[in-house]
Each structure stands twice: as structure tokens, then as C-alpha cells.
N, CA, C and O of each residue as an XYZ file, in Angstrom:
344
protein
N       0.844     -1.183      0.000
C       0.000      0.000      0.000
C       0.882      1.237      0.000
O       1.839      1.294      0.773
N       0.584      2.284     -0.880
C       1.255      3.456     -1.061
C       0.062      4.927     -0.509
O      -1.089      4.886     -0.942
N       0.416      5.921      0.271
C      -0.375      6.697     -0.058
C       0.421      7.964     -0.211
O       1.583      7.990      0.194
N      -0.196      9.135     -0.833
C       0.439     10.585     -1.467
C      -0.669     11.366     -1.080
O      -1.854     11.157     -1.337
N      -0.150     12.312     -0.417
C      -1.465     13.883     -0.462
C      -0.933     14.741     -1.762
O       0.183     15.072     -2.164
N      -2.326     14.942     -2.235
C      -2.156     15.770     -3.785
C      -3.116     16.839     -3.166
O      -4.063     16.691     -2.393
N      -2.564     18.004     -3.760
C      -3.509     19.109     -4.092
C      -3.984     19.578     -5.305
O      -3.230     20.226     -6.031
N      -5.497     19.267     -5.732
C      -5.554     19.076     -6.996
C      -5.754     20.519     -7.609
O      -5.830     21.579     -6.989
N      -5.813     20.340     -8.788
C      -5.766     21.867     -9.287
C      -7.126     22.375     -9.912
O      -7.394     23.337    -10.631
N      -7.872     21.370     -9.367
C      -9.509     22.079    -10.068
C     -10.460     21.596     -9.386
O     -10.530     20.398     -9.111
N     -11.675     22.837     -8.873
C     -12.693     21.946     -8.454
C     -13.615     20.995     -8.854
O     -14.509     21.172     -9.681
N     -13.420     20.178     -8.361
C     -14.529     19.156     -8.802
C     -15.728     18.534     -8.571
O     -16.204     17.568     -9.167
N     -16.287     19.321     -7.437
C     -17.201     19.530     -6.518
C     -18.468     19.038     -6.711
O     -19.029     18.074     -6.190
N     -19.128     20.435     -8.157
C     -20.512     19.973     -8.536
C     -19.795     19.665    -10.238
O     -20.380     20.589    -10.804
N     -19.343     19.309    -10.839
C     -18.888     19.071    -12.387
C     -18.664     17.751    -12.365
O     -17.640     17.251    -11.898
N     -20.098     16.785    -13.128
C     -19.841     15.381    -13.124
C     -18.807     15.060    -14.099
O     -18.565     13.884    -14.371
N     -18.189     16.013    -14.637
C     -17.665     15.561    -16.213
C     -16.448     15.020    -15.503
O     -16.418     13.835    -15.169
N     -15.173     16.057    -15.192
C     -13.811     15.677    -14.466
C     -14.261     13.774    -13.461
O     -13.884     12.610    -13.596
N     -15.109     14.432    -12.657
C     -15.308     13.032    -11.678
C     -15.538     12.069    -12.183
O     -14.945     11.037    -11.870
N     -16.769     12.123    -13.424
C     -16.356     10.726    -13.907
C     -15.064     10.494    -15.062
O     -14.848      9.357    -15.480
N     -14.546     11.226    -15.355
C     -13.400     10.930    -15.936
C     -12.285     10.068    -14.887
O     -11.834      8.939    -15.083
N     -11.997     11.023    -13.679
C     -11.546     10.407    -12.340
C     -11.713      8.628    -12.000
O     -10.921      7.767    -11.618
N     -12.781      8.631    -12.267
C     -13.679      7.691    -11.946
C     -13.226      6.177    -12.966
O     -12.969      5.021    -12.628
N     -13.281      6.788    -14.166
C     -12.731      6.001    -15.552
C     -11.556      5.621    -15.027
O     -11.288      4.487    -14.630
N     -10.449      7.101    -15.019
C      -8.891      6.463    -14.773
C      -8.922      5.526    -13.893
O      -8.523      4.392    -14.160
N      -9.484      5.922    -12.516
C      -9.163      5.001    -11.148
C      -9.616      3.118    -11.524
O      -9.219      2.018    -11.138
N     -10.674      3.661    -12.505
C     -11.142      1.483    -12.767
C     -10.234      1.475    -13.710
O     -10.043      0.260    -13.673
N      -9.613      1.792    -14.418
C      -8.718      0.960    -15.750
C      -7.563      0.324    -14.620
O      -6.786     -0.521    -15.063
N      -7.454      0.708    -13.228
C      -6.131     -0.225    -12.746
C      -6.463     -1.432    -11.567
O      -7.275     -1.046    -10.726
N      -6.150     -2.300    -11.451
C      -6.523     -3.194    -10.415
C      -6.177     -2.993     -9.230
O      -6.674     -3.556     -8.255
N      -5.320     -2.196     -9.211
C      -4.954     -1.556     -7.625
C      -6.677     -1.092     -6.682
O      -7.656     -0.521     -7.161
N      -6.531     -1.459     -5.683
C      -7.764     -0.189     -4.782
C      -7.060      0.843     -4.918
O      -5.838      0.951     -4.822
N      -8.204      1.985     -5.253
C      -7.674      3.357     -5.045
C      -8.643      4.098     -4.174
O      -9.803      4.227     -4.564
N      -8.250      4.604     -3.002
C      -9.115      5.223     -2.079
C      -8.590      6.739     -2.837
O      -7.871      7.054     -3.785
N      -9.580      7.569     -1.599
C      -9.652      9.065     -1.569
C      -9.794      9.556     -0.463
O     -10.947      9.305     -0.115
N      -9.010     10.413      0.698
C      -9.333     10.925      1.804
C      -9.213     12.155      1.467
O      -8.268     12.748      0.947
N     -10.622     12.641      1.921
C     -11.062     14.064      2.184
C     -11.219     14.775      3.171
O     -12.427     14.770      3.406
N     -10.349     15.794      4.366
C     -10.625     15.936      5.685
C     -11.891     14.311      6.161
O     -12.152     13.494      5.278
N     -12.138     14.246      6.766
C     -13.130     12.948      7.459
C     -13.431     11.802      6.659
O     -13.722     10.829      7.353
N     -13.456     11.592      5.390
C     -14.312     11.358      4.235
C     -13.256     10.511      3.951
O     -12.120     10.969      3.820
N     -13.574      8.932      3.802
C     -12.614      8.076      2.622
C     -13.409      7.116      1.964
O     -14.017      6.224      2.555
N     -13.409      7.330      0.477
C     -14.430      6.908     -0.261
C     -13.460      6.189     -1.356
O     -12.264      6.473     -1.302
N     -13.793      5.521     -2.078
C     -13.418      4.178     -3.494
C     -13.269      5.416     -4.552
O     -14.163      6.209     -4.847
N     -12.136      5.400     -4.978
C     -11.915      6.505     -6.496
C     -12.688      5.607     -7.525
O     -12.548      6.195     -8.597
N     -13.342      4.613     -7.707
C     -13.390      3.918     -8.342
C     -15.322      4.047     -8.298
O     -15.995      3.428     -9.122
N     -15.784      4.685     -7.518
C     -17.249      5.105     -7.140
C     -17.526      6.389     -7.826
O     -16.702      7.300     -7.740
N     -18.684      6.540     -8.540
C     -19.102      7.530     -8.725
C     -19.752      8.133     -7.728
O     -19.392      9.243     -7.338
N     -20.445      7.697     -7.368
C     -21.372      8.521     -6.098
C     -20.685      8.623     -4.764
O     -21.245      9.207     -3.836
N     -19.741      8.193     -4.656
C     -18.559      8.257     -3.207
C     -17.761      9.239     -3.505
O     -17.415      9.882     -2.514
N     -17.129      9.776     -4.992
C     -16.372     10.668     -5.399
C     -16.863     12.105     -5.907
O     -16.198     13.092     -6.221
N     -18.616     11.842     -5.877
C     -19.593     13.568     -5.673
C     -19.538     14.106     -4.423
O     -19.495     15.313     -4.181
N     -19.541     12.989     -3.418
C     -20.229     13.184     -2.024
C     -18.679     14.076     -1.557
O     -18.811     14.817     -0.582
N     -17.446     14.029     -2.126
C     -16.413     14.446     -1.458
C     -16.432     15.804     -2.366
O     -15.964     16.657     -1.611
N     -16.634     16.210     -3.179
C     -16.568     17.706     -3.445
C     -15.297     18.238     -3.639
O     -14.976     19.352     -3.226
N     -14.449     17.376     -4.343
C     -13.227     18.328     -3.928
C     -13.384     19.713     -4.519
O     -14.387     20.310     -4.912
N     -12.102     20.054     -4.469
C     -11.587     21.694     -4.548
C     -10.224     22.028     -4.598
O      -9.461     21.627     -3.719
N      -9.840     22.714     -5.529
C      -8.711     23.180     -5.726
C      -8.531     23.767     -4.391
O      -9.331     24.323     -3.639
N      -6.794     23.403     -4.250
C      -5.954     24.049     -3.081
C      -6.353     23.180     -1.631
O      -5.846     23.612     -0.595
N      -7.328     21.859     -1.535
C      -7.805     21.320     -0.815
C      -6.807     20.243     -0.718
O      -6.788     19.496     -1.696
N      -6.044     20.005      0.147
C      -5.171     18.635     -0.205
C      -5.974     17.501      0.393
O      -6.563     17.546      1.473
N      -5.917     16.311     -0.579
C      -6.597     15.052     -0.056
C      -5.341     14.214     -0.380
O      -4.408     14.463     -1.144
N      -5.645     12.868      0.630
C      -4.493     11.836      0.042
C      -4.893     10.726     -1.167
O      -6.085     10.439     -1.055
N      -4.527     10.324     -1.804
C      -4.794      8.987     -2.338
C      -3.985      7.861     -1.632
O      -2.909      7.815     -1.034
N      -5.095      6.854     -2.001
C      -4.254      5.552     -1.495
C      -4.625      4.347     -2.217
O      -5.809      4.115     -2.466
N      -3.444      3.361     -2.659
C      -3.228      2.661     -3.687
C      -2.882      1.409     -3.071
O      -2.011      1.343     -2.203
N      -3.661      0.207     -3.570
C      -2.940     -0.876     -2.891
C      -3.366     -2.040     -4.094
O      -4.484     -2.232     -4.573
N      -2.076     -2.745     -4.408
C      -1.768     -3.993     -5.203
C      -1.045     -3.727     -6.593
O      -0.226     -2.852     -6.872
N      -1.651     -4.858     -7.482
C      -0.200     -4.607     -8.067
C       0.242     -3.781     -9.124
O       1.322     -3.899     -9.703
N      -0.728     -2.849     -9.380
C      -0.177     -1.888    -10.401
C      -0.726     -0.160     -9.123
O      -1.347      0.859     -9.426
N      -0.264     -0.494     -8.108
C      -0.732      0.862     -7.036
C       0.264      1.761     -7.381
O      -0.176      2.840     -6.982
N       1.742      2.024     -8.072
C       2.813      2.411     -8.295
C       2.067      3.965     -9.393
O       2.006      5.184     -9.238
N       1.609      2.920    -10.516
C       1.800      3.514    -11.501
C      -0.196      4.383    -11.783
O      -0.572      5.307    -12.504
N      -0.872      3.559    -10.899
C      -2.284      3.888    -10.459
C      -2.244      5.122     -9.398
O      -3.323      5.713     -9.367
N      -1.312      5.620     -8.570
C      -1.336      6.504     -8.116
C      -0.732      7.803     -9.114
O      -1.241      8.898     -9.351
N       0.323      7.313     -9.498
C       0.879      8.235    -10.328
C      -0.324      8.592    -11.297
O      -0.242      9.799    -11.529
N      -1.076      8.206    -11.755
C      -1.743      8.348    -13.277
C      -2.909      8.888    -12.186
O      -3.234      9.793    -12.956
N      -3.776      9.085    -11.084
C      -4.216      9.854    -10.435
C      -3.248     11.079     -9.982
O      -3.676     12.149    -10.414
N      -2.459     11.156     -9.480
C      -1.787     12.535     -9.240
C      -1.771     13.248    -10.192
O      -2.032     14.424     -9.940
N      -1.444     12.863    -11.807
C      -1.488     13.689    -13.194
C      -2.561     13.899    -13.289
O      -2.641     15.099    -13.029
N      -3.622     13.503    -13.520
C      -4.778     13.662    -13.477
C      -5.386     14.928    -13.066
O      -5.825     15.840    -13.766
N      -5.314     14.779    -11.509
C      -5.634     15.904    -10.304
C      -5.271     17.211    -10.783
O      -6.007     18.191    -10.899
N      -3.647     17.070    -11.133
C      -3.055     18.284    -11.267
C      -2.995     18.942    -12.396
O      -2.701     20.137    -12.406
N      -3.213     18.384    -13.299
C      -3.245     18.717    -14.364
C      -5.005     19.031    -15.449
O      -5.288     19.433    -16.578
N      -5.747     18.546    -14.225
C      -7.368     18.921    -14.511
C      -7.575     20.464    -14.959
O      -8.381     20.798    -15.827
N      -6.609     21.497    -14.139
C      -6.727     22.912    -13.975
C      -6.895     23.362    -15.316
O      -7.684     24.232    -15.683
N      -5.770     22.441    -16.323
C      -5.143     23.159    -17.467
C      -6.477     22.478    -18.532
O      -6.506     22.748    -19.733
């Protein structure tokens, strides 16, 4: 198990479009990929677990990755996050 706090660069709060994109990346890997949000740890891999958290730019949450592609499944969420802004 790996985990990373990212601060992502766009809100994603009420915009189903980014989340389920989020949502896409996180199932193409077999790793679990969680999401902690201050209190909140929900399945990146959920649509309706990944509305209920609202993120927000400048909000740092962690991800967390576990099995056997969690390496390269976190990484391809951190690009993601940060690069949503642009």
C-alpha cells in the first residue's frame, strides 16, 4: 500500500464531467484506489462516493493505492488531479 497527499488543481465539486473521468482512470487499474477528504474516505473507483467528497482546488486530499499496479495507479491519479486545472 502506497499513499500521497495531492492538491488538486480544479474543483470538482458539482462538475460530473472531471469526476467521472476520475472515476474512468481510477477502474482501468486493479490496484484499490481510495480518496481521503478531511473525514471522508471513499473508493476513487465510485461515482457517487467521489460527488459526495466535493473536492476543490488548493484542498489537499491523500490517495491511497494498494496492489499490483498501485505504483503507476497513483501516479496516473496525481497527473490527473493536477493537471485537470489546465
Amino acid at each position: 500500500m502506497i499513499k500521497k497527499t495531492i492538491t488538486p488543481g480544479h474543483n470538482f465539486g458539482s462538475e460530473a464531467k472531471p469526476v467521472a473521468m476520475l472515476v474512468q482512470l481510477a477502474s482501468r487499474f486493479k490496484s484499490s484506489i481510495y480518496i481521503e477528504s478531511e473525514d471522508a474516505k471513499v473508493n476513487a473507483k465510485s461515482i457517487m462516493g467521489m460527488m459526495t467528497l466535493a473536492l476543490k482546488s488548493g484542498n489537499a486530499i491523500t490517495v491511497i493505492a494498494e496492489g499490483d499496479d498501485e505504483h503507476t495507479a497513483l501516479q496516473g491519479i496525481e497527473d490527473y488531479l493536477c493537471e485537470a486545472a489546465g
